[in-house]
C-alpha positions as CSV (number, residue, x, y, z in Angstrom):
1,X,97.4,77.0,155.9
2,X,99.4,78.8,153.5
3,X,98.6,79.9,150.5
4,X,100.4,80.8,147.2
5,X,99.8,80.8,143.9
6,X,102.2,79.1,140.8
7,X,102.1,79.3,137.2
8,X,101.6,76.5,134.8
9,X,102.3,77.1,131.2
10,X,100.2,74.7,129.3
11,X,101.3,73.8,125.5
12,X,99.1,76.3,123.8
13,X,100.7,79.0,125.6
14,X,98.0,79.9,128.6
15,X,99.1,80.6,131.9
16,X,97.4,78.5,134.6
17,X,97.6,80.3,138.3
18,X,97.5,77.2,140.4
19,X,96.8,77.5,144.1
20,X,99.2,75.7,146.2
21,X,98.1,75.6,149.9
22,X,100.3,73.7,152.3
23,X,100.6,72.7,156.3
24,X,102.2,75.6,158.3
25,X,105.4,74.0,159.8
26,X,106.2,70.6,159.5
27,X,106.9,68.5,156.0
28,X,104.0,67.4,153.9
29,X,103.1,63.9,154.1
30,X,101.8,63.6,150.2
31,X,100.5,66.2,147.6
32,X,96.9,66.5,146.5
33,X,96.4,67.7,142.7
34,X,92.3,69.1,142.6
35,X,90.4,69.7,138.8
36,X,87.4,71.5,139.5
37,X,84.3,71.7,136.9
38,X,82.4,73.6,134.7
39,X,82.0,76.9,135.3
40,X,83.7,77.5,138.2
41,X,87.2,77.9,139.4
42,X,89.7,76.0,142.3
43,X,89.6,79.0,144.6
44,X,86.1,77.3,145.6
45,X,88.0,74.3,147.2
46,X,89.7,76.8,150.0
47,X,87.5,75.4,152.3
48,X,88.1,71.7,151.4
49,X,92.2,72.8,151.2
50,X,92.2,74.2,154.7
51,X,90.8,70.9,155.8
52,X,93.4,68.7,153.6
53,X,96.1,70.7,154.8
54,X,95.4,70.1,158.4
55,X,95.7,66.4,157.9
56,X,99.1,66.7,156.8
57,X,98.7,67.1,152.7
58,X,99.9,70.0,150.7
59,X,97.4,71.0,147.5
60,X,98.1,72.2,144.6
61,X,94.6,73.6,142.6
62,X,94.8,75.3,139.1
63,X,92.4,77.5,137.7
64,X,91.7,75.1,134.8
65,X,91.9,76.8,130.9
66,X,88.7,78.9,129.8
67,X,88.3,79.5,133.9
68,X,88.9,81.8,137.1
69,X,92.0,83.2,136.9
70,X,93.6,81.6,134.4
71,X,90.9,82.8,131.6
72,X,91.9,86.2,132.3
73,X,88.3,87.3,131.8
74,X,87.7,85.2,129.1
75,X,85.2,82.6,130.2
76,X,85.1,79.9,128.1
77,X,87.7,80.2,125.8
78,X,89.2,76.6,125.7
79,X,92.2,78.0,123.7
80,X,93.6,76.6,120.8
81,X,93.9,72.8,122.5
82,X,90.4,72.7,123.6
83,X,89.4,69.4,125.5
84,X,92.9,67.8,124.6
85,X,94.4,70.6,126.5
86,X,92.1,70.5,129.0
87,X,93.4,67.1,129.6
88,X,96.9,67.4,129.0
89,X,97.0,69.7,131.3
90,X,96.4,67.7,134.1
91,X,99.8,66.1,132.9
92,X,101.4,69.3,133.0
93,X,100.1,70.0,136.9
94,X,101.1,66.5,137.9
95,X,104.9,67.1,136.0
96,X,104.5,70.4,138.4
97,X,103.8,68.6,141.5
98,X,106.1,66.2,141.3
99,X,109.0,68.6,140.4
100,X,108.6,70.2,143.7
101,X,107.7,67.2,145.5
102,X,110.0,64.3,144.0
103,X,109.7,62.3,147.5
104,X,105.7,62.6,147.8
105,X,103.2,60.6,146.4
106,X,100.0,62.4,144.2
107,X,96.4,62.0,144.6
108,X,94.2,63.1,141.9
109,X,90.9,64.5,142.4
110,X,88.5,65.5,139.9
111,X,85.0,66.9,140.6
112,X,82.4,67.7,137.7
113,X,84.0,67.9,134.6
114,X,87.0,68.0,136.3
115,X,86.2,64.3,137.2
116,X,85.9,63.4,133.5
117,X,89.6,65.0,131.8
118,X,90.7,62.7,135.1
119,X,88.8,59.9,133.6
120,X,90.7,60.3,130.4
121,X,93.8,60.9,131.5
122,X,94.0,57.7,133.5
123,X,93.9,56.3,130.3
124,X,97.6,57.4,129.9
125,X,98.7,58.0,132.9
126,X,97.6,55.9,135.7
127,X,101.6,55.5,137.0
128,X,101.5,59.6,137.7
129,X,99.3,59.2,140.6
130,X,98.8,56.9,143.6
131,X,95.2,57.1,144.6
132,X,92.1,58.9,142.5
133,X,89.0,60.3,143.8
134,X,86.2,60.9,141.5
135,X,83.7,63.0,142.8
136,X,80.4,64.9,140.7
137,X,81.3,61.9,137.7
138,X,79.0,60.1,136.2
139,X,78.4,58.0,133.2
140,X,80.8,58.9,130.1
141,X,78.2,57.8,127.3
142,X,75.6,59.8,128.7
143,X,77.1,62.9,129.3
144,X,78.9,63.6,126.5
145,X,75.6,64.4,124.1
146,X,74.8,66.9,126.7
147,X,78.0,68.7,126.2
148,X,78.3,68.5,122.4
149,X,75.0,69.5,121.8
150,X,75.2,72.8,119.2
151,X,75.7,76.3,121.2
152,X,76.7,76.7,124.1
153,X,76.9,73.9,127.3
154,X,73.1,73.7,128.7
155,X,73.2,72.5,132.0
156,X,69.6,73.6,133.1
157,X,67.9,70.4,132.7
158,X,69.9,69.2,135.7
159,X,67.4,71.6,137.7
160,X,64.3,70.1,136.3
161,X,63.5,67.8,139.5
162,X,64.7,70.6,142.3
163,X,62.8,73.6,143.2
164,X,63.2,76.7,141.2
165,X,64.5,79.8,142.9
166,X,67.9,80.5,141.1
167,X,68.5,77.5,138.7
168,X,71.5,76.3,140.4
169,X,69.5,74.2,143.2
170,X,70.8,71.1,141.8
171,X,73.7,72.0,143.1
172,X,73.4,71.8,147.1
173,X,70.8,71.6,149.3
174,X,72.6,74.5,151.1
175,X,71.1,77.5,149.9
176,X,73.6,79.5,151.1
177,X,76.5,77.9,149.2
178,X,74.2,78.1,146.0
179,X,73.7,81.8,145.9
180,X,77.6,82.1,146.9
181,X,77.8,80.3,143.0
182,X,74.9,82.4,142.1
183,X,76.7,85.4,142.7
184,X,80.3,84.8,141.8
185,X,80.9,86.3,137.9
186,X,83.5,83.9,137.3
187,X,80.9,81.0,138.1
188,X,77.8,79.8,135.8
189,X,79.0,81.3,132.4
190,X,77.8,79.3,129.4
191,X,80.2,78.8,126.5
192,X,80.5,76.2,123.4
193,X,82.0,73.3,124.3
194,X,85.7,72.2,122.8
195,X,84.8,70.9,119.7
196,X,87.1,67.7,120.0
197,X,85.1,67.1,123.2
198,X,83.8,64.0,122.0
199,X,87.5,62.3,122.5
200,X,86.2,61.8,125.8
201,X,84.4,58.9,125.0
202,X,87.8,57.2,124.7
203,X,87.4,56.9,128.0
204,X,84.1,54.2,127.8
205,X,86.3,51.9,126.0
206,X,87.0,48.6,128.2
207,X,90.3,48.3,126.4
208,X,91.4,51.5,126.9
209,X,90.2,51.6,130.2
210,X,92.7,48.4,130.8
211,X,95.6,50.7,130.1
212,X,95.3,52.1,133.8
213,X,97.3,50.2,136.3
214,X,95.0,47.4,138.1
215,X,96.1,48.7,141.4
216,X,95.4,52.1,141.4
217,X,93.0,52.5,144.0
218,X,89.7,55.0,142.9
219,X,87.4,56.2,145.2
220,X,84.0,57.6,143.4
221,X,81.7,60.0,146.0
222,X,78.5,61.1,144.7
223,X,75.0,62.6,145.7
224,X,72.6,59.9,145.0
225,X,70.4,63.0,143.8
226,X,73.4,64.3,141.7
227,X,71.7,64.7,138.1
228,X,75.2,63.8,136.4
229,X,75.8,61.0,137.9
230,X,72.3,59.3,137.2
231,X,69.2,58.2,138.5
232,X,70.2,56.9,142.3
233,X,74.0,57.5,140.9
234,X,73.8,54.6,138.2
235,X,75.5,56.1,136.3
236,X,78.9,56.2,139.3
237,X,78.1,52.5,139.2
238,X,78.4,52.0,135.6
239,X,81.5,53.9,135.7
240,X,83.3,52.0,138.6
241,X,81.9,48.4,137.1
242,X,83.4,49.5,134.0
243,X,87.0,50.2,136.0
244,X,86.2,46.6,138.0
245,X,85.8,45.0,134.3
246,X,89.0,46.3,133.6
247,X,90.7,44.0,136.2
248,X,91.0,47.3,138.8
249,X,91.4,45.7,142.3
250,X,90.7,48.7,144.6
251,X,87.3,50.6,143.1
252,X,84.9,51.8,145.7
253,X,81.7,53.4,145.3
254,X,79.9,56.0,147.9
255,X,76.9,57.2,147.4
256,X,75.2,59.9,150.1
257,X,71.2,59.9,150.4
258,X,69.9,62.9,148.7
259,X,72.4,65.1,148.3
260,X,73.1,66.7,145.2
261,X,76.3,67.8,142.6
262,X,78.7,69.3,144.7
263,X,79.8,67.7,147.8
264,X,82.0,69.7,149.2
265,X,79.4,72.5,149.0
266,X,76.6,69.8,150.9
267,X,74.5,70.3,154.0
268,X,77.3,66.6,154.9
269,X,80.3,68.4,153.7
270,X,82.2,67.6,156.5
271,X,81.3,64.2,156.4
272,X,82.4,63.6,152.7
273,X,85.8,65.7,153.4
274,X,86.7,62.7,156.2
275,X,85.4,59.6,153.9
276,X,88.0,61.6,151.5
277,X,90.8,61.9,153.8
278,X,90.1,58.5,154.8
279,X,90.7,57.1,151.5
280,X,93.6,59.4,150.9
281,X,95.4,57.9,154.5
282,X,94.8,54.6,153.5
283,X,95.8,54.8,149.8
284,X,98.6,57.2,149.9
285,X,102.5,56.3,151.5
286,X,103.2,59.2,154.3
287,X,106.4,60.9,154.2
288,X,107.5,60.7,158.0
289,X,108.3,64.4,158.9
């Protein structure tokens, strides 16, 4: 694939570096947008680009605000907008994509807390994108005391039914991918959360949630041992009957036996990656090349 990187200027003046890695030779068929989470940075998702890329999609993946390359060593640091920028600025990447790409259609995917700004920005924005795949989510109510607790983000309770050898084993049953985490400085830093953070709970309102078009169709991919997204991932059920309640026509739900938070990262990645690119041919109209 190629690779390059873009700038996105968000409206409290930080630069995003967004990744954009596209098919060598030949048109894209569509354009993928990819949010990462907490603590981690879009330069992770090579792996899953390189795979998205060879099935015809071009990808564009932004170091969000307070991470990677776009915190510019200042992990953390939500900037003056906070969680409303953190949102927003999945407007701003979309405005991006489609700028370069006006005859493509966009499929959002969110992972982690990426997968929750997407949450709320469906809210407002559902006719920006033709498919969504949700994957790391969970249960709105329930995560957001977590994350506003006082001090900074602590995520460690997520470990308390794994082994113990880093911390991180919630993560992946891949040891190998858990100590690449473990060992990356711009990964596991622990920082106060955005102090509006709690607007996020917007998006647990039924109607609120009926302001996204009914047929956008929203694939949700979890670990059924994923501590965010609940015991045996009820809380990716709540969150998809919630969407269905909503009068959403096209919600699906796919839940893989015991793995953990990050997918992509799994002993089954390659498994997850097609279901994705499944959803993604069958939701998405190609552009012929």
């Amino acid at each position: 694939m190629e690779e390059s990187t873009i700038i996105v200027t968000t409206n409290d003046g930080i630069d995003l570096h967004v990744y954009r890695w596209a098919p060598v030779g030949g048109k894209p068929k569509a354009a993928v947008q990819i949010h990462h989470g907490l603590a981690e940075h879009a330069g992770r998702y090579r792996r899953f680009g390189e795979a998205l890329t060879g099935a015809g999609y071009v990808v564009y993946a932004p170091d969000q605000r307070a991470s990677g390359r776009s915190a510019a060593g200042e992990y953390g640091n939500w900037g003056r907008d906070g969680w409303s920028g953190w949102v927003d600025d999945f407007a701003l990447v979309n405005a991006r994509i489609r700028k370069d790409n006006p005859s493509l259609d966009v499929a959002l995917i969110g992972h982690s807390l990426g997968s929750f700004g997407a949450q709320q920005y469906l809210l407002e924005h559902s006719a920006e994108v033709a498919s969504v795949v949700l994957s790391g989510t969970g249960d709105v109510p329930a995560l957001v005391p977590v994350l506003t607790a006082e001090g900074p983000a602590d995520l460690s309770a997520f470990n308390a039914p794994f082994e113990h050898r880093t911390g991180f084993e919630w993560l992946s049953r891949d040891a190998a991918e858990v100590d690449k985490y473990v060992a990356d400085e711009a990964c596991g830093w622990a920082a106060a959360m955005p102090s509006d953070l709690k607007t996020l709970m917007h998006a647990a309102d039924v109607e609120a949630v009926k302001g996204i078009r009914d047929d956008l169709p929203i694939l949700l991919v979890s670990g059924d041992q994923d501590p965010v997204g609940g015991a045996g991932g009820e809380g990716v059920q709540a969150t998809a009957d919630r969407y269905k309640e909503a009068g959403l026509t096209d919600v699906i739900v796919k839940l893989y036996p015991q793995a953990r938070h990050e997918l992509l990262n799994e002993i089954n990645r390659d498994e997850v990656t097609t279901d994705i690119i499944d959803f993604l041919d069958r939701t998405l109209a190609w552009l012929q090349s």
